[in-house]
C-alpha positions as CSV (number, residue, x, y, z in Angstrom):
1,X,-10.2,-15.6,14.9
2,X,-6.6,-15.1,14.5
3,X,-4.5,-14.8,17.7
4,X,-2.3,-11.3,18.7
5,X,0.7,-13.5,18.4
6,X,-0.6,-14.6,15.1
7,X,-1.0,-11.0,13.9
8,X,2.1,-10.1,15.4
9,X,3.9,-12.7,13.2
10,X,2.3,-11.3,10.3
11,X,2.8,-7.6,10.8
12,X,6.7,-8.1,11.3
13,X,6.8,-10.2,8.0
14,X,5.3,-7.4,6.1
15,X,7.9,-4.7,8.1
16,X,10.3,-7.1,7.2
17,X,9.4,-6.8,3.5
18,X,8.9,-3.1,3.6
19,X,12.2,-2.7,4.8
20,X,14.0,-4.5,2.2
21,X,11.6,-2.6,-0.3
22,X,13.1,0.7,1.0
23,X,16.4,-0.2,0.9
24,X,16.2,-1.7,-2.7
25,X,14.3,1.9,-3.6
26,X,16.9,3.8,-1.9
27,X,19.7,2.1,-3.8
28,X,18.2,2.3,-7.1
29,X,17.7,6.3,-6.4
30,X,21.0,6.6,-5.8
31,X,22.4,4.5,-8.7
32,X,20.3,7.0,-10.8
33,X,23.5,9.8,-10.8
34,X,24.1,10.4,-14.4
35,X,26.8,12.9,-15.7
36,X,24.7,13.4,-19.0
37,X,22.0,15.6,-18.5
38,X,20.1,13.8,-21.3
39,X,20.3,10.8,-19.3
40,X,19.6,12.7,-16.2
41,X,16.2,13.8,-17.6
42,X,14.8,10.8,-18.8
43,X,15.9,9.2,-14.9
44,X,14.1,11.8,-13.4
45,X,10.5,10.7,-14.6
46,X,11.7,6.9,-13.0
47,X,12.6,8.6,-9.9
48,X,9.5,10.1,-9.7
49,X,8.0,6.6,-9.2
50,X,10.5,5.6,-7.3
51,X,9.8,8.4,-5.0
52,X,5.8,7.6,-4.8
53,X,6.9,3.7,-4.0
54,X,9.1,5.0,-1.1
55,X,6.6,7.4,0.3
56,X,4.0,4.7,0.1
57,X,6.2,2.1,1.7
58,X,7.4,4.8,4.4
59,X,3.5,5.5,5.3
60,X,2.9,1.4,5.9
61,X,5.4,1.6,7.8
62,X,4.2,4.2,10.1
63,X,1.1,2.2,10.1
64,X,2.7,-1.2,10.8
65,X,4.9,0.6,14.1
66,X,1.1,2.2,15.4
67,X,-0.3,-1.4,15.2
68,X,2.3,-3.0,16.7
69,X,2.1,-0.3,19.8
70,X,-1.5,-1.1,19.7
71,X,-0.5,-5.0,20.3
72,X,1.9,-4.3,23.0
73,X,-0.9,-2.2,24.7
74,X,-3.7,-5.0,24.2
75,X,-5.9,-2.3,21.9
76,X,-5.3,-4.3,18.8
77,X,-8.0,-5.1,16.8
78,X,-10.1,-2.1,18.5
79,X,-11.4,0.8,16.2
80,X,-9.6,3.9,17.6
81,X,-12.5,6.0,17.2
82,X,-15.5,3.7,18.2
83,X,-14.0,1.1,20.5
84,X,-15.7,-1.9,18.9
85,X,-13.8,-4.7,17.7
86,X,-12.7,-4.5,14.0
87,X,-13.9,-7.4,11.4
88,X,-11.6,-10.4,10.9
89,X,-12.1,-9.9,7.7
90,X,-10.9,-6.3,7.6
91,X,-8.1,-7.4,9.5
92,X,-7.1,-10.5,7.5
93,X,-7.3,-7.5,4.1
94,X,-5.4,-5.0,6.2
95,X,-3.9,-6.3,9.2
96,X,-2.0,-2.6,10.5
97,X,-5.8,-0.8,9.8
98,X,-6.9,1.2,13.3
99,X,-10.1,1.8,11.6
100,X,-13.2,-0.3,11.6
101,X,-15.2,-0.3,8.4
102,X,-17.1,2.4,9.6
103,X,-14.9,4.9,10.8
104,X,-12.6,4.0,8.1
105,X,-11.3,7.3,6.0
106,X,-13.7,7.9,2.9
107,X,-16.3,5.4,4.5
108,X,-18.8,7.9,5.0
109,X,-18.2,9.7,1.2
110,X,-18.8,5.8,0.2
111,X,-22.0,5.8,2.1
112,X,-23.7,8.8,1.1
């Protein structure tokens, strides 16, 4: 079993490199200021994406600053809705989850 600290580590990496990610979507969003509308159309379907990456990367985030709250409170690696310690495993896939496998969203649509 993987230590807090050693989760810690980890989580702040990946903040680290969602960070960056935003940054490097932000700038590319705002290189994308064309004069010519032609050109402005056919950027618009790539911002689009761009947007979707940011909004992703922005919700991780989120995730990543609850978990690390959850470490500074000792609740880490707790299910928020049951209590019971969350699998290693689940951890190790997705270290910022609050969820066990049970209580995870869309686990009980899975199940039925």
């Amino acid at each position: 079993m993987k230590s807090d600290e050693t989760r810690r580590t980890e989580i702040e990496a990946r903040k680290a490199h969602l960070l960056e990610r935003i940054e490097e979507i932000d700038a590319e969003l705002d290189s994308h200021v064309e004069q010519d509308w032609e050109d402005a159309a056919s950027k618009q379907e790539d911002d689009e994406v761009l947007d979707e990456l940011d909004m992703a990367a922005r919700q991780e985030l989120r995730m990543i600053e609850a978990a690390l709250q959850r470490l500074d409170a000792g609740e880490y690696g707790f299910c928020v809705t049951c209590g019971e310690r969350i699998d290693e495993a689940r951890l190790d896939l997705l270290p910022a989850t609050p969820f066990c496998r049970l209580h995870a969203p869309g686990a009980k649509k899975a199940a039925r």
